[in-house]
N, C-alpha and C positions, 0 to 999 in steps of 0.2 A: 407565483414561482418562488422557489426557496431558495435561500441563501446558497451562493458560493465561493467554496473560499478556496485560493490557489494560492499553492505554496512547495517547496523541492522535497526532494529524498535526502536531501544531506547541506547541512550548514558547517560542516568544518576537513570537508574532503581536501586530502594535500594541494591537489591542482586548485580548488577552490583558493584556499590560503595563499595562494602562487601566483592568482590570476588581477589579480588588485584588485577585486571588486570591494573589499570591505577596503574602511579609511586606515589611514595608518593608526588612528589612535585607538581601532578596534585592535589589542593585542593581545589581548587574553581571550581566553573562553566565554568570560562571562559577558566583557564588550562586545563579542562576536554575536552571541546567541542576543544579544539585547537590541543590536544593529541591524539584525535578521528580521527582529521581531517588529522592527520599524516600517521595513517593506513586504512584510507577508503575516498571513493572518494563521498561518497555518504550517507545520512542519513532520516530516515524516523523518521517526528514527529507526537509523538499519541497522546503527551498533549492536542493538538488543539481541539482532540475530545472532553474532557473531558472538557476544558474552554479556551475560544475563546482567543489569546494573545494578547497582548497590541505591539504596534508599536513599543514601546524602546526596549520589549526582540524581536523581530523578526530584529529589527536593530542592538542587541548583534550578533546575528547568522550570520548575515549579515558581522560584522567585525570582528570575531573572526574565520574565516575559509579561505581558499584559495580561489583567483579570480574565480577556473574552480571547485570551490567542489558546490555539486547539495545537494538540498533539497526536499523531497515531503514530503509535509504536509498534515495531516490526515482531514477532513472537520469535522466542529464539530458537536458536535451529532443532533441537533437539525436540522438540515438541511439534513438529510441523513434517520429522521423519529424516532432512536432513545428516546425512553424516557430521558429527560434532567431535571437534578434538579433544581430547579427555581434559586437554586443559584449562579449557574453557569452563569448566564446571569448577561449585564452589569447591573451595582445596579442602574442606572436610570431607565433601562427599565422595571426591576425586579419589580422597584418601582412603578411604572405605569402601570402594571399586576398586585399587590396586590397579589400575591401568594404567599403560607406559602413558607418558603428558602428550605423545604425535599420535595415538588410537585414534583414529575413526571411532566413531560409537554411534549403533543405531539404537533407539527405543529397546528391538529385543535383546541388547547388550546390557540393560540396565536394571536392575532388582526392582519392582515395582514399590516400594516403600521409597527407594533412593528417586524414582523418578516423579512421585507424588511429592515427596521434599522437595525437588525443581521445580513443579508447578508453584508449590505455596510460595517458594521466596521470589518467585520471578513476578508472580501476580502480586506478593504482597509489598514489593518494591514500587510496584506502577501507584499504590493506594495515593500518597500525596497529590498525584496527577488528576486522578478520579475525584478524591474529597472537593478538590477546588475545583470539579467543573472544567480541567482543561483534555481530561484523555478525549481525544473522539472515539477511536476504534484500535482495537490491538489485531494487526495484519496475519493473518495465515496465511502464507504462501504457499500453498503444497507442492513438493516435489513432482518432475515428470513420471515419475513411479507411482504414482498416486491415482488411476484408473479409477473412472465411474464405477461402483460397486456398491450395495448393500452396506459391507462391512466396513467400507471409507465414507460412507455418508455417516453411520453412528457415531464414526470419531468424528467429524464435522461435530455432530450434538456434543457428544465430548466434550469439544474443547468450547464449546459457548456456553455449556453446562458449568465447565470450572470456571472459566472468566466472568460468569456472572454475578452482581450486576454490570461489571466492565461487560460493551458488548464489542463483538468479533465482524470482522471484515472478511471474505473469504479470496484470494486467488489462486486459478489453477494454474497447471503450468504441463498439464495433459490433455492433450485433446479430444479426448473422448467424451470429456464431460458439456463441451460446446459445439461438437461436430454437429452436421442437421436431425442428427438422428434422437440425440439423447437433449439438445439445445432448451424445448422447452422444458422437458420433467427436471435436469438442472433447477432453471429457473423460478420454476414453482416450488422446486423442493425449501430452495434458500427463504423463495416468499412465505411459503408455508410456515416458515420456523424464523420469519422476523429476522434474517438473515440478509447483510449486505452483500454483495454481489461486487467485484471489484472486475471494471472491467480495463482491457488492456491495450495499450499502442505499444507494437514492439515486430522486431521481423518475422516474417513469414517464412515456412517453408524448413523450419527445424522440427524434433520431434518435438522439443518443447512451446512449439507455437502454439496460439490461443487466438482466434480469430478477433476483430475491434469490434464487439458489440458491447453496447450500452446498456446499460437495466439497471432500475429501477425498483430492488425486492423489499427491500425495507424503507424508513424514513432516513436512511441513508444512503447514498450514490458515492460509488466512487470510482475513478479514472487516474489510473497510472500510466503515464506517457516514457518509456522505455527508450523512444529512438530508432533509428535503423541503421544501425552500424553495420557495414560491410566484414566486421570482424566480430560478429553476438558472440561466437565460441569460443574469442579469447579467454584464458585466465588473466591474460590484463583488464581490470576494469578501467582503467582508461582508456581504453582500443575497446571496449565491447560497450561502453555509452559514448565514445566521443560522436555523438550528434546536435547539431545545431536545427530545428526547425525552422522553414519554411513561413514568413509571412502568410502565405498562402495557404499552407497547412492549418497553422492557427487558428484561420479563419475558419475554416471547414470542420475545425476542431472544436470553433467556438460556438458556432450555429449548433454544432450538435450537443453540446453541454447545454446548452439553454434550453432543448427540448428535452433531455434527460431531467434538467430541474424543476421541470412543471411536474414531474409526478412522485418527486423527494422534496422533503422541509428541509436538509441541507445536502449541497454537495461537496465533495473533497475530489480538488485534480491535483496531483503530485506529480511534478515532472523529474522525470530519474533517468536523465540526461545529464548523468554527475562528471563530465569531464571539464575542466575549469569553470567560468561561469557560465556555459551554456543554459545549465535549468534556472536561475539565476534572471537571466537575460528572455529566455523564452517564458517562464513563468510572471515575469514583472507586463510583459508584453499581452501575455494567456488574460490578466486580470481586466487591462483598458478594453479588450474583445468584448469579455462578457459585462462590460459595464459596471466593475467592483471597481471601491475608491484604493486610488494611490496613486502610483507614481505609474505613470503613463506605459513608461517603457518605449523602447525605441522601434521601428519597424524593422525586421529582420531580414537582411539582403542577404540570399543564399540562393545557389544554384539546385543545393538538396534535393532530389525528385522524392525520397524517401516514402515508403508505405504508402503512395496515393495513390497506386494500384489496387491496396487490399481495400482502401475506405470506398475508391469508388466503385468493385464489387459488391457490396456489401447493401443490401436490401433497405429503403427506407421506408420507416414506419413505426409502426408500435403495435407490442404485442399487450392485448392484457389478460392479467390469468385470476381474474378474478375469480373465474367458473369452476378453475378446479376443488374437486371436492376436497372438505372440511370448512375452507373458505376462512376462518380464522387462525393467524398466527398466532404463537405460545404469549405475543404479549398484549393477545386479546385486540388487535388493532385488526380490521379490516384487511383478507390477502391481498396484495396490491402489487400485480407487476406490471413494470412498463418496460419496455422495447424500444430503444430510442435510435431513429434509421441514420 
């Protein structure tokens, strides 16, 4: 079985800083992110989505954490399709678009030379991360506009094409590309092209719902646990993750990562349950399950029924796709999918 390392979506979210979970003498940034790095071996960054970072703070993260602590960082919005505020973009380029700073801006808003400059400085900012060995995976999220197709699977190549050697994590956030019809050629498409596969905990029954399956496409796994907030569609992000898991969840949660990591060398669970310390608490809890060292965590007393209708729907077993034709991914490894029930 291969490593798993569980770790949040966010270590300096206001509620977080709110919630007392860091010490008082964690007061800065850099105590925080060093204090994090104490209880979790791994951490997911969202900022990136929202505005691209500069080199110096990806070189803060770089030296304020351990040799073997992992990072994936979230791809910013603007490259994932995303509407992005004009302001968010570097103020040369912003400059040179002539857009009001509150624009929306999609991709086809953007001169293709200006949006090829976005990829280099945003890729070339991650390099510190990569050089030492701590990036794991740069997250695409794709929009619910983002439909199984031909011409959205190229860009998938696309964007693992320019991130490379960084490699790419993929989540959808439409559901056509996981409903039963299209589920396995999905699957094999990702394994096909050494492609990880991000699978998701999150409510059911929106357009942007994504069923909980597990896979296994590359030597990489990963699971993002979203929550079941009875308010997903707020624009408050604290009303649309304030969830606590379930003991019991957990558990169901954790049996199932341990079968997902028999057929990956590592896994990455993120819990983005960012309302105070919720992921925090559930994630510290998530590690004692699956048998990672630290800090135990406490048992989680909760009434929460959340999403254990959808899991226990949900088929177990394992798919493998080893059969489909070519049979070798781009990085010569063996196709290998697993299915984990």
């Amino acid at each position: 079985m291969g490593r798993i390392l569980v770790g949040t979506a966010s270590w300096t979210h206001r509620s977080l800083l709110e919630s007392g979970w860091y010490p008082a003498d964690a007061s800065t940034p850099a105590k925080r992110l060093a204090h994090y790095a104490t209880r979790f071996p791994i951490a997911e960054v969202d900022a990136t989505y929202y505005h691209p970072p500069s080199q110096s703070t990806v070189e803060a993260w770089r030296d304020r954490t351990p040799a073997d602590f992992t990072f994936d960082v979230k791809a910013f919005s603007l490259l994932t399709g995303h509407p992005t505020r004009s302001a968010s973009l570097y103020k040369d380029l912003r400059e040179d678009l002539g857009a009001p700073p509150q624009r929306n801006l999609y991709p086809k808003d953007v001169p293709q030379e200006i949006l090829d400059e976005v990829w280099r400085r945003f890729l070339g900012a991650l390099e510190p991360l990569h050089e030492a060995g701590k990036l794991g995976a740069v997250l695409f999220q794709f929009p619910p506009w983002f439909p199984i197709g031909e011409g959205n699977r190229r860009y998938i190549l696309e964007c693992a094409r320019r991130c490379a050697p960084m490699r790419i994590s993929v989540e959808f956030r439409n559901h056509t590309w996981m409903d039963e019809e299209n589920r396995e050629d999905t699957l094999a498409f990702l394994a096909g092209h050494d492609l990880a596969y991000v699978g998701v905990d999150m409510p059911q029954g929106h357009t942007s719902s994504i069923p909980p399956i597990l896979a296994a496409t590359s030597d990489l796994a990963v699971l993002r646990l979203h929550g079941h907030s009875d308010k997903w569609t707020s624009k408050n992000v604290d009303e649309r993750f304030a969830y606590m898991y379930s003991e019991a969840e957990l558990a169901r949660w954790a049996a199932r990562v341990l079968e997902l990591a028999e057929g990956a060398e590592v896994t990455h669970v993120l819990f983005n349950n960012c309302c105070a310390d919720n992921s925090q608490r559930n994630a510290a809890r998530f590690r004692a399950l699956v048998g990672e060292p630290g800090e135990p965590g406490e048992p989680v007393e909760t009434d929460e029924p959340g999403g254990q209708l959808a899991l226990d729907h949900m088929p177990v077993g394992q798919l493998a796709l080893d059969h489909v034709p070519g049979g070798q991914g781009e990085a010569g490894r063996p196709r290998k999918g697993r299915m984990a029930g």
